[in-house]
PDB file of N, CA, C and O in Angstrom, chain B, residues numbered from 101:
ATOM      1  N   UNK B 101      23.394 -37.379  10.795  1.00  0.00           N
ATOM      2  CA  UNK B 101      22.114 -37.989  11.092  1.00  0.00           C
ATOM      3  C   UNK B 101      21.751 -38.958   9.967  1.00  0.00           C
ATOM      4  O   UNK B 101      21.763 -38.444   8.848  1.00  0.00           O
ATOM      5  N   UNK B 102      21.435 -40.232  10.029  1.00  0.00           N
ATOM      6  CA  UNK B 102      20.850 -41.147   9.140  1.00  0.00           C
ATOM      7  C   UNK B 102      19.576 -40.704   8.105  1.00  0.00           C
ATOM      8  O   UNK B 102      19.046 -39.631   8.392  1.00  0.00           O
ATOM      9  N   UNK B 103      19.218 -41.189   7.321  1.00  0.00           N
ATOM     10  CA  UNK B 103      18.563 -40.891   6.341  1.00  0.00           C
ATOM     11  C   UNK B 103      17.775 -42.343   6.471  1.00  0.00           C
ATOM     12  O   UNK B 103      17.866 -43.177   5.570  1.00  0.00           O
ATOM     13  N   UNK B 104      17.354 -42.468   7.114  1.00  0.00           N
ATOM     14  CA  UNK B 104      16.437 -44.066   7.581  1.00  0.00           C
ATOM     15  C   UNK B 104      14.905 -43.761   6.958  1.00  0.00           C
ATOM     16  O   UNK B 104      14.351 -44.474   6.121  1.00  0.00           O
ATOM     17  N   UNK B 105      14.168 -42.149   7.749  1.00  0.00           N
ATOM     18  CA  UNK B 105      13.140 -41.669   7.856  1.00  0.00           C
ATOM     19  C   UNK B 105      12.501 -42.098   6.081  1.00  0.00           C
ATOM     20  O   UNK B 105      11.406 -42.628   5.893  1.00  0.00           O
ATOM     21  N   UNK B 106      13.440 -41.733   5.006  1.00  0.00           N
ATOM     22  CA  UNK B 106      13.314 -41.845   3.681  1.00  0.00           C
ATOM     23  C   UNK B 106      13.845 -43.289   2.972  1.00  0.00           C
ATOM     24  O   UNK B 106      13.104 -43.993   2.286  1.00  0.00           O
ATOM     25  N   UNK B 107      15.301 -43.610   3.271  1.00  0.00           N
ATOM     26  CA  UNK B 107      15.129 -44.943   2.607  1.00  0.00           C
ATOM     27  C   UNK B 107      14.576 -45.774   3.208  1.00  0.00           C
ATOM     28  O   UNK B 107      14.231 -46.377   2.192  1.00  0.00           O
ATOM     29  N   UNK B 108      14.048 -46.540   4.225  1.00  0.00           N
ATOM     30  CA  UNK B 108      13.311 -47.554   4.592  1.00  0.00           C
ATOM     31  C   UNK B 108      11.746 -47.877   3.982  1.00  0.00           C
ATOM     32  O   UNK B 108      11.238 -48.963   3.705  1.00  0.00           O
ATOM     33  N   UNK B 109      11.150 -46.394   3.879  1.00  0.00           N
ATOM     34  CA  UNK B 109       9.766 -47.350   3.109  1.00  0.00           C
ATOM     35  C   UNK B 109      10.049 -47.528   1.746  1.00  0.00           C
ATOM     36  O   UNK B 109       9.490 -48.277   0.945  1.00  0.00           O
ATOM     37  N   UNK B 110      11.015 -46.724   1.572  1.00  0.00           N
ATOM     38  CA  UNK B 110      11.085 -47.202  -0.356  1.00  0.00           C
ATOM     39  C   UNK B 110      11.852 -48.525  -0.439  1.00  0.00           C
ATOM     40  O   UNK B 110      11.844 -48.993  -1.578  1.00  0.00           O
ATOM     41  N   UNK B 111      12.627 -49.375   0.633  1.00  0.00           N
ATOM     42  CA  UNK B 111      13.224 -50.493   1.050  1.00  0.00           C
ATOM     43  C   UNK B 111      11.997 -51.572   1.374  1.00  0.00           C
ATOM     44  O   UNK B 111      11.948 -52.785   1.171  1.00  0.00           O
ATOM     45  N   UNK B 112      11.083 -50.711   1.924  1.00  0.00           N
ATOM     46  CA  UNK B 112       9.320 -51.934   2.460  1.00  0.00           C
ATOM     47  C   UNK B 112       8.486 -52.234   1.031  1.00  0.00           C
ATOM     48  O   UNK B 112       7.819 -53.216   0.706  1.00  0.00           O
ATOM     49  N   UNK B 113       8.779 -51.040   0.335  1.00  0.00           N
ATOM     50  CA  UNK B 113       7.881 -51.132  -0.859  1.00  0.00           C
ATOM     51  C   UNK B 113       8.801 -51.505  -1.684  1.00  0.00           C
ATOM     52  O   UNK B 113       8.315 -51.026  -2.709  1.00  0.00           O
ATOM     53  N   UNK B 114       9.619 -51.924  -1.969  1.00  0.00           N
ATOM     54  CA  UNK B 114      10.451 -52.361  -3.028  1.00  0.00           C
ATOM     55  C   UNK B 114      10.430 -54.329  -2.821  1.00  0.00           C
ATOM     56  O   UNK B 114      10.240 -55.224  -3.644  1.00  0.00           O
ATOM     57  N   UNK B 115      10.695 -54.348  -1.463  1.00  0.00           N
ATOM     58  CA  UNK B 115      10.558 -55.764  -0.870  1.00  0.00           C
ATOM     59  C   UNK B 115       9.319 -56.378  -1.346  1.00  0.00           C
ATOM     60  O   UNK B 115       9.336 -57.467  -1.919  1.00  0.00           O
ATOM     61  N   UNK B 116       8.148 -55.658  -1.111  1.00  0.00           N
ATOM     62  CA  UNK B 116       6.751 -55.820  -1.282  1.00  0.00           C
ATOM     63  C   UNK B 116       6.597 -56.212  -2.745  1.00  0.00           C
ATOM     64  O   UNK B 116       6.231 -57.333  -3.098  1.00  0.00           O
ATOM     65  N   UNK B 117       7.017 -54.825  -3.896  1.00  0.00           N
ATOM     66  CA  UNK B 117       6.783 -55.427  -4.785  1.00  0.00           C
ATOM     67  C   UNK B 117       8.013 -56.392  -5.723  1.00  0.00           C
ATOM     68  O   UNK B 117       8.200 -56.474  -6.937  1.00  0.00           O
ATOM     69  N   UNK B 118       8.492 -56.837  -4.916  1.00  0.00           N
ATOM     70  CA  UNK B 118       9.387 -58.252  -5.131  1.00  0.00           C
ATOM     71  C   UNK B 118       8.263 -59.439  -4.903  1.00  0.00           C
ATOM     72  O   UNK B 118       8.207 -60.381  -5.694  1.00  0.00           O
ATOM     73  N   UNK B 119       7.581 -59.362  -4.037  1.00  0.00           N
ATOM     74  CA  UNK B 119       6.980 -60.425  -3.812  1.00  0.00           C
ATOM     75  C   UNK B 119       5.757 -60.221  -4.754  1.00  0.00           C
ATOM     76  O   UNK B 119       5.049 -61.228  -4.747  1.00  0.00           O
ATOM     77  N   UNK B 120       5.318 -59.293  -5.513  1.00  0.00           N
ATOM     78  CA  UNK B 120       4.066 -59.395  -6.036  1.00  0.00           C
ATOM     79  C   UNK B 120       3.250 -58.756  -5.685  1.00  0.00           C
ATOM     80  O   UNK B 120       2.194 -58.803  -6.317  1.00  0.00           O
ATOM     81  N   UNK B 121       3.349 -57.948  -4.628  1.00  0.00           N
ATOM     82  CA  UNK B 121       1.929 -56.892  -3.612  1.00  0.00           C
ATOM     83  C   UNK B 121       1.842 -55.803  -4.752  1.00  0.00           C
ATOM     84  O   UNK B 121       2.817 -55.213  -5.218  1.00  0.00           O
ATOM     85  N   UNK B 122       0.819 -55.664  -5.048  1.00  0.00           N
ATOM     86  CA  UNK B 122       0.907 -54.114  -5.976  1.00  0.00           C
ATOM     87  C   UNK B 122       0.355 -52.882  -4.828  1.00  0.00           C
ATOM     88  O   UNK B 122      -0.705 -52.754  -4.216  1.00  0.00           O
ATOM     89  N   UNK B 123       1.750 -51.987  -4.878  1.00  0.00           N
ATOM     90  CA  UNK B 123       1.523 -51.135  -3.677  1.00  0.00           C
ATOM     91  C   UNK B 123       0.935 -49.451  -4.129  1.00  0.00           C
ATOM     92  O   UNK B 123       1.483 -48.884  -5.074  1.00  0.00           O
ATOM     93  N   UNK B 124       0.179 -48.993  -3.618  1.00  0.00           N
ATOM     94  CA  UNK B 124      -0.330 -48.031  -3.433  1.00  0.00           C
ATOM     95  C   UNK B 124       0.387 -46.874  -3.222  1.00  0.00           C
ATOM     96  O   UNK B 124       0.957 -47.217  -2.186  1.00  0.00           O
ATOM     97  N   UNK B 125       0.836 -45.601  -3.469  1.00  0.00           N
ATOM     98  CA  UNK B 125       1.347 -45.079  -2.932  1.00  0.00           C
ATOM     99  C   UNK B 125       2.953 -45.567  -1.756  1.00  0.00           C
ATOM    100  O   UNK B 125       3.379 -46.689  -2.028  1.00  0.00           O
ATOM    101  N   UNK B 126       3.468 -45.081  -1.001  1.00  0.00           N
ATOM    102  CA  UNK B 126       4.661 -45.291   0.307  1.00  0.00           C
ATOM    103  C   UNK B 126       3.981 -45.778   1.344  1.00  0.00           C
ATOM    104  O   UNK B 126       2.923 -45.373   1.826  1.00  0.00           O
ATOM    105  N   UNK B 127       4.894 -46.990   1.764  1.00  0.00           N
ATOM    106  CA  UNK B 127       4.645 -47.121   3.494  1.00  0.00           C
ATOM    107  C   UNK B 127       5.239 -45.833   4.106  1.00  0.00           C
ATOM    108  O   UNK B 127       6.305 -45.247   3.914  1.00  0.00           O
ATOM    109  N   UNK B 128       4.071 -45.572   4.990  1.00  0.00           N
ATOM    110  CA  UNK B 128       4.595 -44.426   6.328  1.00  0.00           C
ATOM    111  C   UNK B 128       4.861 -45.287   7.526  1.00  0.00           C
ATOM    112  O   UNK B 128       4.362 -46.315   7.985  1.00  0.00           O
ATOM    113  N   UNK B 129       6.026 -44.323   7.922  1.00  0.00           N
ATOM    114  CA  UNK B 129       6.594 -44.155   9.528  1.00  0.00           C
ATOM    115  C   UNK B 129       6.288 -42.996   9.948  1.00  0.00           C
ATOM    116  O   UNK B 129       6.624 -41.913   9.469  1.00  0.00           O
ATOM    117  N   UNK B 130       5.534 -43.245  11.007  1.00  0.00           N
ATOM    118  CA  UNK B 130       5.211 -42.001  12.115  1.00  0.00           C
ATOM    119  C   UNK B 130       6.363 -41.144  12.407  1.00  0.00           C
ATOM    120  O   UNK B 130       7.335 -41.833  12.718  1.00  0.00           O
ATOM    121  N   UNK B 131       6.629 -39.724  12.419  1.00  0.00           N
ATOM    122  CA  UNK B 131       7.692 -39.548  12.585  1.00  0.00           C
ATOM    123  C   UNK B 131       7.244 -37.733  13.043  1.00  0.00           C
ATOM    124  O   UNK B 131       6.460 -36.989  12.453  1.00  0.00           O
ATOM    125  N   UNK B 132       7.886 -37.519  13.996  1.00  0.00           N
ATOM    126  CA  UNK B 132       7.808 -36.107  14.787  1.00  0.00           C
ATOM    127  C   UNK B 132       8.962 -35.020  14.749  1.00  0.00           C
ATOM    128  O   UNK B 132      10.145 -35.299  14.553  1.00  0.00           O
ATOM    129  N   UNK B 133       8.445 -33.690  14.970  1.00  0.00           N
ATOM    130  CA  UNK B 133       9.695 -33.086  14.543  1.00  0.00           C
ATOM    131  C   UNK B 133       9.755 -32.657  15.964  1.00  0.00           C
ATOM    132  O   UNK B 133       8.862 -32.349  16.753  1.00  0.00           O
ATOM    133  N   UNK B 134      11.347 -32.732  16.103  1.00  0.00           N
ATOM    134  CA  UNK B 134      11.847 -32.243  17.790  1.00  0.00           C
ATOM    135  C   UNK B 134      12.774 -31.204  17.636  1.00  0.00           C
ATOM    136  O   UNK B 134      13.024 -30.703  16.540  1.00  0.00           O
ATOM    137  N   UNK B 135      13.370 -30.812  18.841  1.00  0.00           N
ATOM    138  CA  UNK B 135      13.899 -30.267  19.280  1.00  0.00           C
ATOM    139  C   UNK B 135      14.987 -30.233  20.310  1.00  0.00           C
ATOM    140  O   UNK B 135      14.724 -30.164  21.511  1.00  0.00           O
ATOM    141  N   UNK B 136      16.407 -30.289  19.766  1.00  0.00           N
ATOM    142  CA  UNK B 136      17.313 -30.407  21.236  1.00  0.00           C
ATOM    143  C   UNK B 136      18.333 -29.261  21.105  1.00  0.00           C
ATOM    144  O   UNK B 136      19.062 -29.085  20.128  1.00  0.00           O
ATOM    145  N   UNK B 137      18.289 -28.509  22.212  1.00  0.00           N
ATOM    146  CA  UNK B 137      19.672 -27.476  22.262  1.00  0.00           C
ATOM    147  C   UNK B 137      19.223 -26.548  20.630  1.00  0.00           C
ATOM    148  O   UNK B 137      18.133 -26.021  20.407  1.00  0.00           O
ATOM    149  N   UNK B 138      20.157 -26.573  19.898  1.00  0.00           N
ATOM    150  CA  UNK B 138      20.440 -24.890  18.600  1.00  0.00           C
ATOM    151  C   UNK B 138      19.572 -26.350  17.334  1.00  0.00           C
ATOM    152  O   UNK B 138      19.456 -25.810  16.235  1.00  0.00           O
ATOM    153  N   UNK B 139      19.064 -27.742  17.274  1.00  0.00           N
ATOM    154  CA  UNK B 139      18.816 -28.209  15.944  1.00  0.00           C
ATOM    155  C   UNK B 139      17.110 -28.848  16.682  1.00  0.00           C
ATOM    156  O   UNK B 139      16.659 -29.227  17.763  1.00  0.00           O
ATOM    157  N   UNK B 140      16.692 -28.652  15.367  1.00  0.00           N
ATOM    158  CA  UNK B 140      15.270 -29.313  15.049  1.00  0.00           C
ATOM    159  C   UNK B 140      15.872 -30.941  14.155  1.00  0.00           C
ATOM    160  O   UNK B 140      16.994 -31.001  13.653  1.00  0.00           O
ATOM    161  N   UNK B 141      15.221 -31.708  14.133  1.00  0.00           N
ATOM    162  CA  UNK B 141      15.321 -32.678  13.388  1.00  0.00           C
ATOM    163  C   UNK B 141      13.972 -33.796  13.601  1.00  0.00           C
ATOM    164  O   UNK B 141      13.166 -33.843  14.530  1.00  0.00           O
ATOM    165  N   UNK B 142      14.059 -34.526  12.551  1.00  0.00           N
ATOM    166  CA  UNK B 142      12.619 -35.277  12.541  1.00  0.00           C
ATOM    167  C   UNK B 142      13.145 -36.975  13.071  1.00  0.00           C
ATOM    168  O   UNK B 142      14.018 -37.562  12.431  1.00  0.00           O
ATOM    169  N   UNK B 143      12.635 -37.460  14.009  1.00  0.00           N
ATOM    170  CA  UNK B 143      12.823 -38.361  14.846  1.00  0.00           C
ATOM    171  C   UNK B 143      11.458 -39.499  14.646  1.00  0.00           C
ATOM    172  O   UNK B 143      10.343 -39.020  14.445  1.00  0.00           O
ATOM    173  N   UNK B 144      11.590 -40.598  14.698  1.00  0.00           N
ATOM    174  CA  UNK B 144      10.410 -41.870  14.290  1.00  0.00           C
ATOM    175  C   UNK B 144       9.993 -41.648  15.501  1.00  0.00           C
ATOM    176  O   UNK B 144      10.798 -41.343  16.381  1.00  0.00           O
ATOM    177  N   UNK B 145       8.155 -41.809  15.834  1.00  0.00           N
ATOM    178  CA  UNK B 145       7.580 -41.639  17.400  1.00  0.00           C
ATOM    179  C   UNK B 145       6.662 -42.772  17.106  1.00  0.00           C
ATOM    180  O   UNK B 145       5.908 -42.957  16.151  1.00  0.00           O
ATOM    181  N   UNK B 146       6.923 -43.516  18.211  1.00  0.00           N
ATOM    182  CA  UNK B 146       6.402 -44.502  18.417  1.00  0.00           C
ATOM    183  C   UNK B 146       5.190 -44.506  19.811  1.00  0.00           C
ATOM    184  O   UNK B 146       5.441 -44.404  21.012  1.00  0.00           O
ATOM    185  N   UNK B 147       4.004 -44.643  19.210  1.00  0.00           N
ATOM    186  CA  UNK B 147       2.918 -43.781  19.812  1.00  0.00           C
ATOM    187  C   UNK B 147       2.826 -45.180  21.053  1.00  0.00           C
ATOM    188  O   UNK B 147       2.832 -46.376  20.761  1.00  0.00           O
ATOM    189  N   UNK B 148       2.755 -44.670  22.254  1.00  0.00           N
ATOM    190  CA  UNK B 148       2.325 -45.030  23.646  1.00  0.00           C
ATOM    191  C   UNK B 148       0.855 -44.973  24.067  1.00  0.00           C
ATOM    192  O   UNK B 148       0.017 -44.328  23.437  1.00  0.00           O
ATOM    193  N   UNK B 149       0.560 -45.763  25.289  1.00  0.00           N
ATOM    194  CA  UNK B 149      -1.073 -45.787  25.303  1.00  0.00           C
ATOM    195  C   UNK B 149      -0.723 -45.250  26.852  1.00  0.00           C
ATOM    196  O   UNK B 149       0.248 -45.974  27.073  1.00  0.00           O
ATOM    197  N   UNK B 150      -0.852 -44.624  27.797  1.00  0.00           N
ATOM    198  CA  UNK B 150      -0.838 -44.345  29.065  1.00  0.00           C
ATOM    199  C   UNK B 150      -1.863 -44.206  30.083  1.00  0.00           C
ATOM    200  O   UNK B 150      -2.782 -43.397  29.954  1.00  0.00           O
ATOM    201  N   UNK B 151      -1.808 -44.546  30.533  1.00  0.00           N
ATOM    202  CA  UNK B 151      -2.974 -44.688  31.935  1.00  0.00           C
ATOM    203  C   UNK B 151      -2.959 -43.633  33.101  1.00  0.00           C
ATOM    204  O   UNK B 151      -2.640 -44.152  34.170  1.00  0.00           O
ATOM    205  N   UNK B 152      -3.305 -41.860  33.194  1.00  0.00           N
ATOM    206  CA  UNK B 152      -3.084 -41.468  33.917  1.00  0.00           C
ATOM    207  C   UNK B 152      -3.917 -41.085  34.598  1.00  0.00           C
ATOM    208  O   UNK B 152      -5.019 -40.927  34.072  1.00  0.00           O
ATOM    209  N   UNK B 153      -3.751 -40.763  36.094  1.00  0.00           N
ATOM    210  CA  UNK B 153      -4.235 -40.694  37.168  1.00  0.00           C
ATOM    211  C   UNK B 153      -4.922 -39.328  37.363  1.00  0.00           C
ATOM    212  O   UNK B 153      -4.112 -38.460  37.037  1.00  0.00           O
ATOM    213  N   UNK B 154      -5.778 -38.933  37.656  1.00  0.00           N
ATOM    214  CA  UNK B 154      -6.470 -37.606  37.856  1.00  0.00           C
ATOM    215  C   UNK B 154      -7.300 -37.708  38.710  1.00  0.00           C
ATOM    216  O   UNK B 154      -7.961 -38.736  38.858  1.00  0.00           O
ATOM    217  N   UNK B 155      -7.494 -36.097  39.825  1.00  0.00           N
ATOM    218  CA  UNK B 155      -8.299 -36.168  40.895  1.00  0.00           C
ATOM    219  C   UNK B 155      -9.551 -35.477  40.618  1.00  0.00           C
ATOM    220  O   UNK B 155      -9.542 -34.254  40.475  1.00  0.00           O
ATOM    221  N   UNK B 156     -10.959 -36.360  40.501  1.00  0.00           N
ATOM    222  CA  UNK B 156     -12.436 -35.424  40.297  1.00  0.00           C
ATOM    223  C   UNK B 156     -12.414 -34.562  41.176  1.00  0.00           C
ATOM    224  O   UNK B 156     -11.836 -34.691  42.255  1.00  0.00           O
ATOM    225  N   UNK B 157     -13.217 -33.317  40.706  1.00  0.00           N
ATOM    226  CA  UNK B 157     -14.440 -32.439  41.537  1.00  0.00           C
ATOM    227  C   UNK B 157     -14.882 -32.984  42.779  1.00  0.00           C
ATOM    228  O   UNK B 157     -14.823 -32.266  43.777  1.00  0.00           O
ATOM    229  N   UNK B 158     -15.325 -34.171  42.864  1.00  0.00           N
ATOM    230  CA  UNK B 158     -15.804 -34.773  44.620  1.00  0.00           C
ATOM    231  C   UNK B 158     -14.920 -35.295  45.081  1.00  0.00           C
ATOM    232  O   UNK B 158     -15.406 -36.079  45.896  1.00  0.00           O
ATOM    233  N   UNK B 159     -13.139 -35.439  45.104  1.00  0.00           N
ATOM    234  CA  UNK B 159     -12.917 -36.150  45.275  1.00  0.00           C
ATOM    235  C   UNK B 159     -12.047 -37.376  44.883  1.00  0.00           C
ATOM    236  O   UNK B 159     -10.847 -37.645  44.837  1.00  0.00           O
ATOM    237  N   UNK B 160     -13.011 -37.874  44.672  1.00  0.00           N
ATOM    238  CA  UNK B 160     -12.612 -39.162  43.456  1.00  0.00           C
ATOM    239  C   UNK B 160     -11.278 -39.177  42.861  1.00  0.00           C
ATOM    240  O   UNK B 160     -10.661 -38.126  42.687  1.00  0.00           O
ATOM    241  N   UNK B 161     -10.612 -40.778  42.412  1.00  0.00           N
ATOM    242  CA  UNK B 161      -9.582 -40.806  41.819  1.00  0.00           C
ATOM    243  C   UNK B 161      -9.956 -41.572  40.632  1.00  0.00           C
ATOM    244  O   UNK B 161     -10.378 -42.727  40.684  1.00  0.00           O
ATOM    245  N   UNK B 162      -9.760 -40.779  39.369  1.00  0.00           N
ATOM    246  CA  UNK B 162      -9.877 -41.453  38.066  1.00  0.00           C
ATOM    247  C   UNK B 162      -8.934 -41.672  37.027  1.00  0.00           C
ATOM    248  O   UNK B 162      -7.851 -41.093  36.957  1.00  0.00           O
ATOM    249  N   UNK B 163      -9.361 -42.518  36.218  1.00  0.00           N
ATOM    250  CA  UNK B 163      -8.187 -42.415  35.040  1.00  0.00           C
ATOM    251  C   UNK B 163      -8.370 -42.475  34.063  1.00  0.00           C
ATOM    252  O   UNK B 163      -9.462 -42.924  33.716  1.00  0.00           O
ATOM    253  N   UNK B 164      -7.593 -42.135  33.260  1.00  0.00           N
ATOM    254  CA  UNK B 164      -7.959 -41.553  31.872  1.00  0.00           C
ATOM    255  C   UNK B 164      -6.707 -42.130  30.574  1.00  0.00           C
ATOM    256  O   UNK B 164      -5.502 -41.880  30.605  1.00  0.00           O
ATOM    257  N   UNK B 165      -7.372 -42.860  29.614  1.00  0.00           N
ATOM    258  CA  UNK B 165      -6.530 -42.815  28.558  1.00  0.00           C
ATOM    259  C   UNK B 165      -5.945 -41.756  27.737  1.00  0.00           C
ATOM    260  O   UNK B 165      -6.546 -41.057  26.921  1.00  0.00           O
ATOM    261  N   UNK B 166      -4.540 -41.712  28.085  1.00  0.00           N
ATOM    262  CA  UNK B 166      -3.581 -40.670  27.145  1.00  0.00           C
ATOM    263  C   UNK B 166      -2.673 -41.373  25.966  1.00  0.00           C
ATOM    264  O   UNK B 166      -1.967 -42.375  26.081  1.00  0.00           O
ATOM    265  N   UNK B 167      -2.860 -40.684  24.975  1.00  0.00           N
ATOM    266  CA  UNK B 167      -1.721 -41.477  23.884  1.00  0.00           C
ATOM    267  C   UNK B 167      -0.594 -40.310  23.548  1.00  0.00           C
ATOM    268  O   UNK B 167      -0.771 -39.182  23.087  1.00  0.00           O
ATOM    269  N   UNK B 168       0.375 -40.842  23.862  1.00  0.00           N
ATOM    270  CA  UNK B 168       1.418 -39.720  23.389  1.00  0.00           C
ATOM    271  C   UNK B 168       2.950 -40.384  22.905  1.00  0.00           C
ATOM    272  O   UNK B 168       3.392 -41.474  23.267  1.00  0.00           O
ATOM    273  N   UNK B 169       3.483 -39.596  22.168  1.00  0.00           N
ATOM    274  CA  UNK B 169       4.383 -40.250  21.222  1.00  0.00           C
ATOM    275  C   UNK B 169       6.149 -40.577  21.864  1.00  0.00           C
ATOM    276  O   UNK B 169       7.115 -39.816  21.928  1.00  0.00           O
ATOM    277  N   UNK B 170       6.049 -41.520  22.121  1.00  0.00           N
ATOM    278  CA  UNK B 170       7.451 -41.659  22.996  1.00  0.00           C
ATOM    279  C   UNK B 170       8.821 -41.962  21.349  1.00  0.00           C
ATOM    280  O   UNK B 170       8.621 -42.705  20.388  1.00  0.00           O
ATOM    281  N   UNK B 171       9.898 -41.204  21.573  1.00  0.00           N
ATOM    282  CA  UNK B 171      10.866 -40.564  20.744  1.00  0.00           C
ATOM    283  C   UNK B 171      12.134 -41.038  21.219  1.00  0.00           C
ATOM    284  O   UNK B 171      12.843 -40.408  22.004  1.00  0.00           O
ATOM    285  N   UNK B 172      12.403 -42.148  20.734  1.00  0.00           N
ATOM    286  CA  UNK B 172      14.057 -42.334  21.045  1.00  0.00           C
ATOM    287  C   UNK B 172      15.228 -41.274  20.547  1.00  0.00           C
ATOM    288  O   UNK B 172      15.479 -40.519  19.608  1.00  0.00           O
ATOM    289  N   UNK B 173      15.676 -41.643  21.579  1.00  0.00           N
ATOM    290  CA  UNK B 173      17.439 -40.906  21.216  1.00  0.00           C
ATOM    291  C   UNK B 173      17.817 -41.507  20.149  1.00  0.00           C
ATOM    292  O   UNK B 173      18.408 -40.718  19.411  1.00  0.00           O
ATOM    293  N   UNK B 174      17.722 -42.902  19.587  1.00  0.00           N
ATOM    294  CA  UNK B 174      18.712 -43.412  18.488  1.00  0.00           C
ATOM    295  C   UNK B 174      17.458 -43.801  17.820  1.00  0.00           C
ATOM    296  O   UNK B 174      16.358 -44.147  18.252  1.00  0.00           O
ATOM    297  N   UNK B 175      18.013 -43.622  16.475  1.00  0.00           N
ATOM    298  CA  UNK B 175      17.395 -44.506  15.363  1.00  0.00           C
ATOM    299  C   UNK B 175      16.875 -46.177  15.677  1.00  0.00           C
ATOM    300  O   UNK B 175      17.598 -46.596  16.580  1.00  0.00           O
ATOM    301  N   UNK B 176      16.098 -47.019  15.337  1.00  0.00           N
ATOM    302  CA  UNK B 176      15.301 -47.736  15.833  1.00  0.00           C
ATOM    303  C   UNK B 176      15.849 -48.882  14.645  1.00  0.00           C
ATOM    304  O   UNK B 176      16.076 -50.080  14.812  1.00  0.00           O
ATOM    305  N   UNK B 177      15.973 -48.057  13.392  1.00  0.00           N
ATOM    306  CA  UNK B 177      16.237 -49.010  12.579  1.00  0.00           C
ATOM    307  C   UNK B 177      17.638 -49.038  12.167  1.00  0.00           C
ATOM    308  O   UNK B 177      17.768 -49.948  11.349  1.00  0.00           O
ATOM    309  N   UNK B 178      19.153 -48.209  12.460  1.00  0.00           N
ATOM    310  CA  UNK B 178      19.850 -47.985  12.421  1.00  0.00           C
ATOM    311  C   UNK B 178      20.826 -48.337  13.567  1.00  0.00           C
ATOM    312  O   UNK B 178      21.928 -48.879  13.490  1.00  0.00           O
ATOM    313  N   UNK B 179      20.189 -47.920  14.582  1.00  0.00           N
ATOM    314  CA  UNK B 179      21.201 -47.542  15.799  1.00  0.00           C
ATOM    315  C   UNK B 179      21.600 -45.956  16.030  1.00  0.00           C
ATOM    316  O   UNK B 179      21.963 -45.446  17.090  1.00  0.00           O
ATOM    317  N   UNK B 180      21.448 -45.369  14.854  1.00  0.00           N
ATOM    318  CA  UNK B 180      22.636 -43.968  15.231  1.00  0.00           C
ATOM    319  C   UNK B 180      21.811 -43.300  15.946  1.00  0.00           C
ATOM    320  O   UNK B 180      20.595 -43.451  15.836  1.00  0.00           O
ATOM    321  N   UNK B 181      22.428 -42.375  16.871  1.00  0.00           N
ATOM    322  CA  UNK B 181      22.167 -41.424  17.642  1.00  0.00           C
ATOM    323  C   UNK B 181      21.460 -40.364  16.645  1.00  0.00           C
ATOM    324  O   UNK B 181      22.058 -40.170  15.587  1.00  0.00           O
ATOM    325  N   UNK B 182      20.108 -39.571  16.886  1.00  0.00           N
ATOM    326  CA  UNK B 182      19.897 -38.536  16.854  1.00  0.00           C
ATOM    327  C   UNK B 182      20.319 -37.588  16.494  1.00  0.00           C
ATOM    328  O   UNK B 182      20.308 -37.490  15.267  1.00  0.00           O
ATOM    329  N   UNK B 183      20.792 -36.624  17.119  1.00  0.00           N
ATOM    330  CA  UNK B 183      21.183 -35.334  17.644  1.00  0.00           C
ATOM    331  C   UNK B 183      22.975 -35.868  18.724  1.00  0.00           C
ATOM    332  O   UNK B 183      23.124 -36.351  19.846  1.00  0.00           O
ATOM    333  N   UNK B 184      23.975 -35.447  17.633  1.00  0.00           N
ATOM    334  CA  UNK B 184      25.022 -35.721  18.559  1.00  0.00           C
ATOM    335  C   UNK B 184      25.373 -34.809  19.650  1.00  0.00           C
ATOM    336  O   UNK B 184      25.359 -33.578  19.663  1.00  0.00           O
ATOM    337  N   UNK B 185      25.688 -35.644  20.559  1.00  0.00           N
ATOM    338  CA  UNK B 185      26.260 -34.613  21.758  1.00  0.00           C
ATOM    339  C   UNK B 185      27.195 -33.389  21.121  1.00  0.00           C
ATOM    340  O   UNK B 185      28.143 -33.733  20.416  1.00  0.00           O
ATOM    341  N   UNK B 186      26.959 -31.989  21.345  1.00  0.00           N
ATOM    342  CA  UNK B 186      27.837 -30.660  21.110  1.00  0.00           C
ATOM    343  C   UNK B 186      29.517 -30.860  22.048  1.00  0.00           C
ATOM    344  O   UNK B 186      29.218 -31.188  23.196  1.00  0.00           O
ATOM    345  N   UNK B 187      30.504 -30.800  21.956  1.00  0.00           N
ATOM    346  CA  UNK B 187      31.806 -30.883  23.284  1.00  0.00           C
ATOM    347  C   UNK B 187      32.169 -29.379  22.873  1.00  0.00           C
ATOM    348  O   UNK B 187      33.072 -28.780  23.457  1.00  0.00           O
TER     349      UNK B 187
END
C-alpha cells in the first residue's frame, strides 16, 4: 500500500515554503478508515454532496441534502490500488 496519506502534505508544505508561505502546522487530506475482506486500511474520501429522495407523512415527495464520503479503490495521487486482490 502507498504511503501517499503521509508524504504528500509534507510534499504541499515543503513546496509552499519554497515559495515563501509561512505555514502553520500540515496540510490535511480527508482520509477514512475502511474495511475490505481480513484488512482495515486508511483510504483519502473525497466528500460528495447528494440529493436524496424521501417520501413525507402526507404523501409528499421530498429531498434532502446528504454528504457522504465517496472512497476510491486506487490512490488518487498515486494510482496504486488500495487493498490488493487476495488469489
Amino acid at each position: 500500500m502507498c504511503d501517499c496519506l503521509n508524504t504528500i502534505p509534507q510534499l504541499i508544505a515543503k513546496n509552499l515554503q519554497n515559495q515563501g508561505i509561512d505555514i502553520q502546522g500540515m496540510p490535511y487530506i480527508a482520509s477514512r478508515e475502511c474495511f475490505k475482506g481480513d484488512f482495515y486500511y486508511c483510504a483519502v474520501a473525497l466528500e460528495t454532496v447528494l440529493f436524496q429522495k424521501y417520501k413525507k407523512r402526507n404523501g409528499e415527495i421530498g429531498t434532502k441534502k446528504v454528504k457522504r464520503p465517496l472512497i476510491p479503490k486506487f490512490c488518487p495521487f498515486c494510482g496504486e490500488i488500495y487493498v490488493k486482490e487476495q488469489k
